[in-house]
C-alpha positions as CSV (number, residue, x, y, z in Angstrom):
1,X,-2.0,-4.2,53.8
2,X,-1.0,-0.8,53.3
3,X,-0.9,0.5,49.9
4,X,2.1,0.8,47.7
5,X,3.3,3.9,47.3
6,X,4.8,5.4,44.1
7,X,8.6,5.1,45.3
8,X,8.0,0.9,46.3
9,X,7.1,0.3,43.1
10,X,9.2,-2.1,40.8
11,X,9.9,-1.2,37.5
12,X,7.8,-4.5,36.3
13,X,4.5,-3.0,37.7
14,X,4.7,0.2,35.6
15,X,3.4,-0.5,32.2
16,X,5.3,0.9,29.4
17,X,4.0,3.0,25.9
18,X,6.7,3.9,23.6
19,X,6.4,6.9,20.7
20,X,8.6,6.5,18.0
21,X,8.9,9.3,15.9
22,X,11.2,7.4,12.3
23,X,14.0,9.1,10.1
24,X,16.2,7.4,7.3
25,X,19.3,7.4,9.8
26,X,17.7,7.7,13.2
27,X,14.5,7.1,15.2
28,X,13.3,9.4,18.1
29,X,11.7,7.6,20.9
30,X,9.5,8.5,24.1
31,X,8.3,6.5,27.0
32,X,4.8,7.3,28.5
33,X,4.0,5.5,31.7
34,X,0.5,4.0,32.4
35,X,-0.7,7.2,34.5
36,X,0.8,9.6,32.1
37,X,4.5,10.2,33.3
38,X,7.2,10.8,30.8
39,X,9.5,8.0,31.5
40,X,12.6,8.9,29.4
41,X,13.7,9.7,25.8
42,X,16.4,8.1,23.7
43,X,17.5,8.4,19.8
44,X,18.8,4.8,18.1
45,X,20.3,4.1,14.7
46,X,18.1,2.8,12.1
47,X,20.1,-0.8,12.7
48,X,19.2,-4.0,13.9
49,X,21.4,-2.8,17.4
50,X,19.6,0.0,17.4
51,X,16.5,-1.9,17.7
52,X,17.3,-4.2,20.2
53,X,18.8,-0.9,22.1
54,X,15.2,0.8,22.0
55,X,13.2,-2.3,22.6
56,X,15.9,-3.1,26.4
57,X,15.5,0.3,27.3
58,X,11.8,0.3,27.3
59,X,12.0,-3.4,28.7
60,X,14.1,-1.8,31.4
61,X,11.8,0.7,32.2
62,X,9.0,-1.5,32.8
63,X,6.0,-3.6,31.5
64,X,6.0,-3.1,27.7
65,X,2.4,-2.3,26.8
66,X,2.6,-1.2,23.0
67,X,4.9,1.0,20.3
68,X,3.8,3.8,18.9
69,X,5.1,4.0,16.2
70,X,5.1,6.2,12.5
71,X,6.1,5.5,9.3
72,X,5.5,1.8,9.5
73,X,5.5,1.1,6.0
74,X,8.5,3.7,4.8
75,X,11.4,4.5,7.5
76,X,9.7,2.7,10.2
77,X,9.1,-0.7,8.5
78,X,12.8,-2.0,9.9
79,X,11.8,-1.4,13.2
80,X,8.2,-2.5,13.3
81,X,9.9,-6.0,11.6
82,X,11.8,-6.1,14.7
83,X,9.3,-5.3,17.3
84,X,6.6,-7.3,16.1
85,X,9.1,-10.4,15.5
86,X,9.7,-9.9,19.1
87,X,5.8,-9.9,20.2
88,X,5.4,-6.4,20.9
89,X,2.2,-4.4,19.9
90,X,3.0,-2.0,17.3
91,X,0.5,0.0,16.1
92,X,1.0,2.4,13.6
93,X,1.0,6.3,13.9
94,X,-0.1,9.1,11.4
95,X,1.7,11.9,11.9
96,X,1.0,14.8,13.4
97,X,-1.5,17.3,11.7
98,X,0.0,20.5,10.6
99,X,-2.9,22.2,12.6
100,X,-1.5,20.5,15.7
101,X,2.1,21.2,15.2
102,X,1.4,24.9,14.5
103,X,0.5,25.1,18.0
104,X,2.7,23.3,20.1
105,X,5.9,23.3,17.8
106,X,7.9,20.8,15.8
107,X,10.6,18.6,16.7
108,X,11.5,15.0,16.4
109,X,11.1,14.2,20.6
110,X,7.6,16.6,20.0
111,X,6.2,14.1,17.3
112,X,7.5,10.9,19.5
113,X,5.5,12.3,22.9
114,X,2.8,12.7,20.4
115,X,2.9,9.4,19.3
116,X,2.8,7.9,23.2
117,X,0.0,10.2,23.5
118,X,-2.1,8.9,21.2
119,X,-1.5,5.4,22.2
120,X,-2.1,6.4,25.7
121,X,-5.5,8.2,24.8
122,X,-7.1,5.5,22.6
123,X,-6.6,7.4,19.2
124,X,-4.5,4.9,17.7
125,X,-5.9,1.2,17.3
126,X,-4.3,0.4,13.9
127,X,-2.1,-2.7,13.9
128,X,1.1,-2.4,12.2
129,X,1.0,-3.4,8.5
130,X,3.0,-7.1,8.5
131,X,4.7,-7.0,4.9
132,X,7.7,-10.0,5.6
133,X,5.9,-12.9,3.9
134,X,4.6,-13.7,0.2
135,X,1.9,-10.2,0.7
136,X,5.7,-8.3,1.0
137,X,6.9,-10.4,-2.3
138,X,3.9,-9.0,-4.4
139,X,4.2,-5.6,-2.9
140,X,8.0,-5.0,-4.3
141,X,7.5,-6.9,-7.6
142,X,4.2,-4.5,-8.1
143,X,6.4,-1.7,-7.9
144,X,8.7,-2.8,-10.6
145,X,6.0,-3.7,-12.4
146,X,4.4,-0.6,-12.2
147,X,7.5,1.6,-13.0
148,X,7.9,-1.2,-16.2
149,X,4.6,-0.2,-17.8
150,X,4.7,3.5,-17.0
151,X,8.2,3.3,-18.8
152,X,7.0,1.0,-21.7
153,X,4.2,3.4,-22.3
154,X,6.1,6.4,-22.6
155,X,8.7,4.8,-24.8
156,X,5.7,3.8,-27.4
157,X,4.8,7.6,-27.0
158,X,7.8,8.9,-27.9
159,X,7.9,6.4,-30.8
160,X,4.8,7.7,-31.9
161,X,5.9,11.5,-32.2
162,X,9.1,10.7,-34.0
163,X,7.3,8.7,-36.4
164,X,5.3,12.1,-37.1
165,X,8.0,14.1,-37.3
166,X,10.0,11.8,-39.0
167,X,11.6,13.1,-42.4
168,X,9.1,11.9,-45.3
169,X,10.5,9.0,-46.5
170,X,11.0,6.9,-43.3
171,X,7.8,8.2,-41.9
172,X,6.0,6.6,-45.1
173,X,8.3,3.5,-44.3
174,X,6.5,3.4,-41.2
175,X,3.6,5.2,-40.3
176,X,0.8,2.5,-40.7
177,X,2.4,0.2,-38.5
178,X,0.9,-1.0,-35.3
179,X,2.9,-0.5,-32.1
180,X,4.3,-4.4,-32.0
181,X,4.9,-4.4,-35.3
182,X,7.0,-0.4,-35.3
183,X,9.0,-1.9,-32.4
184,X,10.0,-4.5,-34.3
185,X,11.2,-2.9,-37.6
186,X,12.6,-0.5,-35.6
187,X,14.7,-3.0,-33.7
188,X,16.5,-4.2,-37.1
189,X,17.1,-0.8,-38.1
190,X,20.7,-0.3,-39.6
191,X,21.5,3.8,-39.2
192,X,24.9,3.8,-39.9
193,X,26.6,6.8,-39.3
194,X,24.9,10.2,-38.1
195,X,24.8,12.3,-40.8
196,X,21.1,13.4,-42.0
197,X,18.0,13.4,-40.3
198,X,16.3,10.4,-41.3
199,X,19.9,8.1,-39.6
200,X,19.6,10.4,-36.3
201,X,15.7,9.3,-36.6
202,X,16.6,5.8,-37.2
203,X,19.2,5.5,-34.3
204,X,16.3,6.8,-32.2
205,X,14.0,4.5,-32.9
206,X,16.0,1.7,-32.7
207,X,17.2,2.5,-28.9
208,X,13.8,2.9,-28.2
209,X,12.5,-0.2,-30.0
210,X,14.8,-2.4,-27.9
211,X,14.1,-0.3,-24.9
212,X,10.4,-1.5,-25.1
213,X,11.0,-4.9,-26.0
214,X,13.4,-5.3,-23.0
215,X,11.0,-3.6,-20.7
216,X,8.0,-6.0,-22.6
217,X,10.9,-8.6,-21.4
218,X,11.0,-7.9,-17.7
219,X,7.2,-7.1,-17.1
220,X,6.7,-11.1,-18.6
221,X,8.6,-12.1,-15.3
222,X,7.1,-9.9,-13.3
223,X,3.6,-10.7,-14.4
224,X,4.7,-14.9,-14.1
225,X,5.9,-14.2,-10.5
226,X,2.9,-12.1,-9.6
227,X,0.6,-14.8,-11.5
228,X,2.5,-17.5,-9.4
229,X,2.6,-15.3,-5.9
230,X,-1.0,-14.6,-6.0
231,X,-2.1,-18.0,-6.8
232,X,0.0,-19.9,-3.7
233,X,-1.0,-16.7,-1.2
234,X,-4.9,-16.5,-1.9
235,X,-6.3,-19.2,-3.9
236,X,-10.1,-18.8,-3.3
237,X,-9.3,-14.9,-4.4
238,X,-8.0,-15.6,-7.9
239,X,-11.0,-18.1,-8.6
240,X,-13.6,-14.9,-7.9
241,X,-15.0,-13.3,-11.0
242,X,-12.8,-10.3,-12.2
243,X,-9.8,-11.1,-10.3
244,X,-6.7,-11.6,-12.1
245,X,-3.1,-11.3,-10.4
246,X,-3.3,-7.7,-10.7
247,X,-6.0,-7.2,-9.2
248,X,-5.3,-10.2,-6.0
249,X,-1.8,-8.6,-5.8
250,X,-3.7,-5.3,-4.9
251,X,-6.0,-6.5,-2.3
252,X,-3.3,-8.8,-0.6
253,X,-0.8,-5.6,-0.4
254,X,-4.0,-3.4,1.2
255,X,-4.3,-6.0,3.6
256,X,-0.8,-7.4,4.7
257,X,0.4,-10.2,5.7
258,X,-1.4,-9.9,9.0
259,X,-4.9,-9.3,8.3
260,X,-6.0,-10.3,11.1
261,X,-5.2,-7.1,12.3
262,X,-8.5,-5.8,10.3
263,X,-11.4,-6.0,13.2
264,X,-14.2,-6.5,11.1
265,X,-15.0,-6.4,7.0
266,X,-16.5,-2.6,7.5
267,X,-12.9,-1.8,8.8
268,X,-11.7,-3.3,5.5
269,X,-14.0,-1.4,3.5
270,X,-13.2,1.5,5.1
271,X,-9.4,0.6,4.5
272,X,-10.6,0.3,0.5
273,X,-12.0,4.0,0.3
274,X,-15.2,2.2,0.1
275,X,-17.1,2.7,3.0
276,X,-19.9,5.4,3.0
277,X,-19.7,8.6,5.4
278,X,-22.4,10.3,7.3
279,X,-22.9,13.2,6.1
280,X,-25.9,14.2,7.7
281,X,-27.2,18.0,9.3
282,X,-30.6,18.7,10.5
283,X,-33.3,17.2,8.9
284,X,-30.8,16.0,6.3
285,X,-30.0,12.7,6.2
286,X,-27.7,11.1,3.6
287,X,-23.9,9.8,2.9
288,X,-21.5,11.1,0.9
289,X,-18.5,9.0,-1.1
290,X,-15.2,8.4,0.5
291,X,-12.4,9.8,-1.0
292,X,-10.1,8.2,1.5
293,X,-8.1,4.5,2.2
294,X,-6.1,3.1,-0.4
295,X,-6.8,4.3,-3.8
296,X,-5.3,1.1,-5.4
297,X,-7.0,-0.9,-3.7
298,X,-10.4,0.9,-4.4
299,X,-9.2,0.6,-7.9
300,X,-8.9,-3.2,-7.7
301,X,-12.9,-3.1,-6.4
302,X,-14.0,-1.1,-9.0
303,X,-11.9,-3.5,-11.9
304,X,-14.3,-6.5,-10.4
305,X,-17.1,-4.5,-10.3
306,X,-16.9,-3.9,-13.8
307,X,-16.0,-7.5,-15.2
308,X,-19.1,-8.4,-13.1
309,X,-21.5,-5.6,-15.1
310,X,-20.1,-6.8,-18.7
311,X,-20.7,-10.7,-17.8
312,X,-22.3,-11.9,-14.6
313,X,-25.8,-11.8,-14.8
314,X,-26.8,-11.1,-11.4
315,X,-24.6,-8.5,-11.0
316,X,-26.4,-7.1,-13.9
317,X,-29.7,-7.9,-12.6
318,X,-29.1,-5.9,-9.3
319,X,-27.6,-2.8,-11.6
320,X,-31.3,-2.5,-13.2
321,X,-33.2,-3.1,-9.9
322,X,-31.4,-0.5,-8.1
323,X,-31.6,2.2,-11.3
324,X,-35.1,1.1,-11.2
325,X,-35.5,2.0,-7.8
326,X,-34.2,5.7,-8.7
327,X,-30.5,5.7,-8.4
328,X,-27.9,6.0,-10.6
329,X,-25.5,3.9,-12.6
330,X,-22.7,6.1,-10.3
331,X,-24.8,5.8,-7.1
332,X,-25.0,1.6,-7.7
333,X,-21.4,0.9,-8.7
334,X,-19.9,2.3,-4.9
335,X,-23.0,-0.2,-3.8
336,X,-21.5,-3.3,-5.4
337,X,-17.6,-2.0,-4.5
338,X,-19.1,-2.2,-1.0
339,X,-20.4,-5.3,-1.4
340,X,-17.0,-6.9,-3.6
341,X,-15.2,-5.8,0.1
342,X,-16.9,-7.3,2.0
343,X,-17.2,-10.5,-0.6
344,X,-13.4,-10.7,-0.5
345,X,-12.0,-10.3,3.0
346,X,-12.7,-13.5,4.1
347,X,-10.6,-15.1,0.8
348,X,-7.7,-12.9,2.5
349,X,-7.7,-13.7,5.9
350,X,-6.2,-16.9,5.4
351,X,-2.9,-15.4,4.2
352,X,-2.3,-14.9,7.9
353,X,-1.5,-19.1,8.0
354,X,-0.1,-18.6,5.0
355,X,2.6,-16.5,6.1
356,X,3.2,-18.1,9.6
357,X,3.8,-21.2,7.0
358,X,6.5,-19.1,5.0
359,X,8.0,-17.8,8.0
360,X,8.7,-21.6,9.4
């Protein structure tokens, strides 16, 4: 039989790779054919039509073989929902280096070709983050937690100062108190009307005494949520020395709901920040620290490494063999991180039938 030329061919035997390049009102996309070919362009709304416009036209272009896409977790995450609820491969796109668009130019159909590109070529293996099950519960109540206790703590600072600046009377009222027990006197305070220093004092620690207590208020649910989210979701996680909710609820948001999309437990390590680098030239050989992956995340290690050093005795065992052995405190602690990563990723994993469960 003779072969097919290019202008025989059906739309279903070219395969299909899509760049998406995300806004807050539009997305940008590119199609790539198999052998290279730009296929098209097109710009959709950030709406559930617009969607389900991008993902026919690339249907009706051919055989869908992955998106491209950036932004999966900010103005992307809509349409990565969408495309992955519809079984597509979605994998998720840095964008471009300033280095790169210095030399070929900026524009929003530029950074979608790039994205194809990069599918194309093999740079981009990432699976999309999958955030739509009890992993994308903890991840919004963490950041109203969060933004609670950054609040709370500055209102106890600002309580603080005024009580050392406060005229001399009240601040002899109040200055030994503890914080709990300052919000609280504060609360019942009775300025009356503005008209000296010490009322204007008064009727500013009050709003700010029942400012704290209503934040204290509102990170008590939080924390019972999270305490109950983190329990249902990971189970075998929260029974692990030094993990508490705060701690689960950052590992389960570094992973996703989909970790299954994480290839190996060096892949989550590296995902942690916690994987070492080669950093070797010549007859040099050694590693260096990597400053890289999710900082929270490598936060959450470090908390469990250091519950371990103040109370599990083989961790502490294994701190003194290694010092012994020449390195340092430093040096040991990224050893054990290493170690808590790849400890952990095998409590997560199950989250995947989790979610499937939550979905149903």
């Amino acid at each position: 039989m003779a072969p097919v030329s290019m202008t025989e061919r059906t739309n279903n035997d070219i395969g299909v790779t899509t760049g998406v390049d995300t806004h807050a009102d539009a997305h940008v996309a590119a199609a790539f054919g198999d052998d290279g070919r730009r296929l098209g362009h097109l710009t959709v709304a950030t709406t559930p039509e617009g969607y389900a416009r991008l993902l026919a036209w690339a249907q009706g272009l051919g055989t869908v073989r992955a998106f491209g896409v950036e932004g999966t977790s900010s103005f992307g995450a809509g349409l990565a929902t969408f495309l992955t609820e519809a079984g597509c491969v979605v994998l998720e796109v840095n964008r471009p280096s300033r280095q790169a668009r210095r030399g070929r130019g900026k524009s929003d159909l530029l950074d979608a070709e790039a994205a194809a590109r990069a599918v194309l070529a093999g740079d981009v293996t990432a699976v999309a983050k999958n955030q739509n099950g009890r992993v994308g519960m903890i991840k919004v109540l963490r950041v109203a937690r969060r933004s609670a206790m950054a609040m709370r703590t500055q209102v106890a600072n600002q309580m603080h100062s005024l009580v050392v600046t406060a005229p001399a009377g009240l601040r002899e009222q109040v200055r030994d108190f503890a914080l709990g027990e300052l919000v609280a006197v504060a609360a019942r305070f009775r300025p009356g009307k503005v008209t000296t220093p010490e009322a204007a004092t008064k009727l500013t620690l009050r709003g700010l005494a029942m400012r704290h207590q209503s934040l204290s208020a509102e990170l008590e649910t939080l924390d019972a949520e999270l305490a109950r989210l983190t329990a249902e979701t990971a189970p075998a996680l929260m029974n692990r020395k030094g993990v508490g909710p705060d701690v689960a609820g950052a590992l389960l948001v570094a992973a996703g709901d989909n970790p299954e999309r994480l290839r190996s437990e060096a892949a989550f390590a590296a995902l942690c920040g916690v994987s070492p680098l080669p950093a070797s030239s010549g007859k040099t050989t050694r590693h260096r620290l990597n400053r890289g992956g999710d900082r929270i995340a490598n936060n959450a290690l470090w908390r469990i490494v250091m519950v371990r050093l103040s109370c599990d005795e083989p961790t502490q065992r294994y701190l003194q063999r290694r010092i012994a052995e020449g390195r340092t405190k430093r040096e040991v602690i990224r050893c054990l991180k290493r170690y808590v990563a790849r400890e952990v990723l095998p409590l997560i994993a199950p989250i995947a039938a989790s979610h499937s469960q939550v979905a149903a």
